[in-house]
N, C-alpha and C positions, 0 to 999 in steps of 0.2 A: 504493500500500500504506500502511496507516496506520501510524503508529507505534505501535511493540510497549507504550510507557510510555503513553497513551493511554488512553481507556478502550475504544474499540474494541480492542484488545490483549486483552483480556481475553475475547473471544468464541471463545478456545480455538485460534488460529494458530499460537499459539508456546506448547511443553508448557517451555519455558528458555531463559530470556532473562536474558546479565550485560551489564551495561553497567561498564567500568572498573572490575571486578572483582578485588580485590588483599585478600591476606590475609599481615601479616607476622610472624616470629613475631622470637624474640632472638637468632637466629641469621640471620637475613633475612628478603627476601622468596622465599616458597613459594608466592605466586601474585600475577602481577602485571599490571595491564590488563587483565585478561581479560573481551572481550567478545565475544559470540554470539549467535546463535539456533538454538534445536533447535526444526525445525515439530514438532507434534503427529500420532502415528502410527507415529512413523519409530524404527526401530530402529538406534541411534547407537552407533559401536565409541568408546572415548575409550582413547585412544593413547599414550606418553610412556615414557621410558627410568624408572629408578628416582628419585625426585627432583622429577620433573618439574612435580606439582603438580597430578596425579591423585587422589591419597585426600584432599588439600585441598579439589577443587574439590565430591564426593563431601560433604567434610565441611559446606561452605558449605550445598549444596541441601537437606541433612535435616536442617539448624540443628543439628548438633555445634558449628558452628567457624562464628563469629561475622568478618563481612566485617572489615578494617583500613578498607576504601575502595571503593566504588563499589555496585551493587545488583544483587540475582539477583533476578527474577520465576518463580515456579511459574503458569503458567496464565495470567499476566497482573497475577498478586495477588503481594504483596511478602514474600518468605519467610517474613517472621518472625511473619506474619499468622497467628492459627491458626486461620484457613479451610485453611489449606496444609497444614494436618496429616493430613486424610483420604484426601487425592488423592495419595501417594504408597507407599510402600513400600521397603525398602532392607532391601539384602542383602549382607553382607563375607563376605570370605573363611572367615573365623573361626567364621562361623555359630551364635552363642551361643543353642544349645536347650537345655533341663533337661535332666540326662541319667535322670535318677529320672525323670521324665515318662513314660508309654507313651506311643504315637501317637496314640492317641484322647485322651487328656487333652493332647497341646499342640493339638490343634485345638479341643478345648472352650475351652483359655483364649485361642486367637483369638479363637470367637467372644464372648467377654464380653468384649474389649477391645475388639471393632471394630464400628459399629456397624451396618455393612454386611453384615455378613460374610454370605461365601456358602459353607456349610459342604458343599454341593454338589460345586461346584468344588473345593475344597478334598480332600474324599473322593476324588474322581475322582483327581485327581492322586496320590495314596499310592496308593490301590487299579490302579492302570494299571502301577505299577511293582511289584504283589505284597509290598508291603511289610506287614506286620501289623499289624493293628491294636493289636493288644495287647503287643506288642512292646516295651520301653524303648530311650530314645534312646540311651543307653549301650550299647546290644548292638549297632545298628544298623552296618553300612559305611558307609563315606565315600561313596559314589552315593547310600544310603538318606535316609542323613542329609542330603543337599543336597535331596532330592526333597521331603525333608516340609517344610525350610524353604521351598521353593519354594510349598509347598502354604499357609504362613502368608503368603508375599507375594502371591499371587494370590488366596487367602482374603478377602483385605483388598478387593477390587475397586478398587486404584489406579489411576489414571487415568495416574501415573508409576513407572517400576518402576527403581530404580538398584540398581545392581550392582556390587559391588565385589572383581573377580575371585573369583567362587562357586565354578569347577571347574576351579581352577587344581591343584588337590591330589588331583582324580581321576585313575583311568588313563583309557585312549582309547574306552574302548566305552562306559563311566560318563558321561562328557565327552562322547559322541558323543549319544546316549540321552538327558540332560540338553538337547541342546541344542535336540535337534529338541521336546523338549516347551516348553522355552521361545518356539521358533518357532510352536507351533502354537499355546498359550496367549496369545499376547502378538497375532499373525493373529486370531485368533477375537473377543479383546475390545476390541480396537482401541488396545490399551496402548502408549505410546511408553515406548522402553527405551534406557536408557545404561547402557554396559556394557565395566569396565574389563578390560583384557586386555592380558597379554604375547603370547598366541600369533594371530601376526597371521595366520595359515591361520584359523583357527577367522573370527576376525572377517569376510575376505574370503567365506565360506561364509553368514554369517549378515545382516550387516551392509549396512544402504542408505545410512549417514549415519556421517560420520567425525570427531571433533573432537582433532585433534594437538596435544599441547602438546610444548614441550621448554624448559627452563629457566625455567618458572613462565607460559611466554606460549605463546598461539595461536601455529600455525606454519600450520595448515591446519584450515579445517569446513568442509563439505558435503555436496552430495551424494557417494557414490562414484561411481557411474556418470559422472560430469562432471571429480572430480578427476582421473582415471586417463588420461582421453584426452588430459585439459590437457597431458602431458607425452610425450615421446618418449626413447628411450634410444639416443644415437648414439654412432659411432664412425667416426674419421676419422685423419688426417695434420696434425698439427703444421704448420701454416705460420707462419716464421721462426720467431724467438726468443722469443715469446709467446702459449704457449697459451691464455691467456685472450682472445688478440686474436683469434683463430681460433674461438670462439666469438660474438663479436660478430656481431648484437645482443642472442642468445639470455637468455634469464634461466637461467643455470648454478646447479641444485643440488648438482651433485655433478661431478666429475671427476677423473678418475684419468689419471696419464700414464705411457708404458712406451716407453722411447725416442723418437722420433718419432710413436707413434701415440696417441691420447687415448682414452677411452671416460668418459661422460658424460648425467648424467641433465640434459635441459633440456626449459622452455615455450616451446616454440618462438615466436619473433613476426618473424611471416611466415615465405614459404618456406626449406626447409631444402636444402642445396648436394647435387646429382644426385649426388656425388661419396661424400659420406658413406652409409652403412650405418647405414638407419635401421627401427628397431623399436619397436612400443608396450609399456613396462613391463607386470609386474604389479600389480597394489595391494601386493604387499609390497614388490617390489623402490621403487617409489615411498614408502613408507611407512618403509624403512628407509633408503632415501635422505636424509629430511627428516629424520629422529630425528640422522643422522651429521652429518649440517650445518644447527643452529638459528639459524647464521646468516642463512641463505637466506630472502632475500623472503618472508611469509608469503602466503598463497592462500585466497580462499575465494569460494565459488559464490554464485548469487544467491538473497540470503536471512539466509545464516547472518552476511554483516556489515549494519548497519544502514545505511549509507548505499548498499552496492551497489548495482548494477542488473545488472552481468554478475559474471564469471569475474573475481577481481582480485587481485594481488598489491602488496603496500607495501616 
């Protein structure tokens, strides 16, 4: 595999690549080391308790927030490049539309800003959800109003679409509705998406690709279907006075003790004792494992760290 800094790198492998990626502010560091790869296609949950160095890492890719140290690639190309500027798109929570605007006038002033724009797509997305055209964004509900934004980030035909929990502030059928059109918009155009979230249900439903922070660093990226199996959730018998010895050689993310008995999220290396009660987590129960203890060895599959070749933890 070539390297992502390279210029084969640039033949579209990797839709984000950090390499020692640290952003500090006067209060500290809010992101730190941070290095990865997200392939191009993949629709990626990005993960982390409040804090963690989520809306940082969000601010780095769409040049709000300028690196302290290390470098993000968009595509291959160096963020700050503005070739980088077209090939994306970014959406917060906050969703800052004119509220004076109707719907047809914010999609006109997509397309005078973008020079791609595909007012097609754009239509289709408002119109699929009966919203009006002629409508002001200011009368709109909160599903409305995420649908039409959604309609200026895929308007744009970004080739990166980031998200910075959009349907956090919807109810369940808005948020459900939003999603699948995200899924199907983002399927159809081949768009890789990152996409921050509290609600780790939603992600496990949508999500192929996972990047965990907690405490400004990687704890886990990869695939999901790979991270979920890496782990086992057991439960067993205390032998002697040291429950962590009773895990040996396992890598212990997590464990809990209740008298004599333990229960415990581990990666297993090698086989596990006929004796224990063993089951495969869920992606949440995994997922909130790793957020509970950042101290835990970090993980990641082959790909998302630069020197891997397999499943690896540091």
């Amino acid at each position: 595999m070539a390297d992502a800094f390279t210029p084969d790198g640039a033949l579209g492998a990797w839709a984000l690549e950090a390499r020692g990626l640290g952003r500090r502010y006067r209060r500290g560091w809010a992101l730190r080391d941070c290095s990865f790869r997200l392939p191009a296609g993949r629709i990626c949950g990005l993960v982390g308790p409040n804090g963690a160095g989520k809306s940082t890492l969000l601010g780095l890719a769409t040049r709000q927030v300028q690196p302290t140290e290390g470098e993000l690639r968009v595509f291959g190309v160096p963020v700050d490049d503005p070739a980088v500027m077209p090939r994306f798109a970014f959406l917060g929570q906050d969703k800052p539309l004119f509220k004076g605007f109707t719907v047809a006038e914010t999609l006109r002033m997509g397309a005078e800003l973008n020079p791609n724009w595909d007012m097609v797509a754009a239509e289709r997305i408002v119109r699929s959800g009966q919203v009006p055209m002629q409508a002001r964004i200011g009368t709109l509900s909160g599903g409305q109003r995420t649908r039409v934004a959604f309609a200026l980030a895929f308007g744009k035909r970004p080739d990166l679409l980031l998200l910075d929990e959009p349907m956090a502030d919807l109810d369940p059928l808005a948020r459900h509705d939003l999603s699948r059109l995200l899924m199907s918009e983002a399927v159809e155009r081949g768009t890789t998406v990152m996409m921050s979230s509290h609600l780790l249900s939603e992600l496990e439903d949508m999500c192929d690709y996972l990047l965990v922070l907690a405490e400004g660093r990687v704890r886990m990226a990869g695939d999901a279907d790979a991270l979920v199996p890496a782990h086992a959730l057991v439960t067993g018998l205390v032998a002697g006075a040291d429950p962590v010895a009773t895990l040996a050689p396992h890598t212990v993310v997590e464990m809990r003790v209740q008298g004599r008995q333990f229960q415990a999220l581990v990666r297993p290396d090698g086989p596990l004792p006929a004796e224990w009660v063993v089951t495969e987590p869920s992606l949440e129960e995994v997922l909130l494992a790793h957020l509970r203890s950042p101290d835990a060895p970090a993980l990641f599959t082959p790909g998302a760290r630069f020197e891997d070749e397999g499943i690896h933890s540091r």
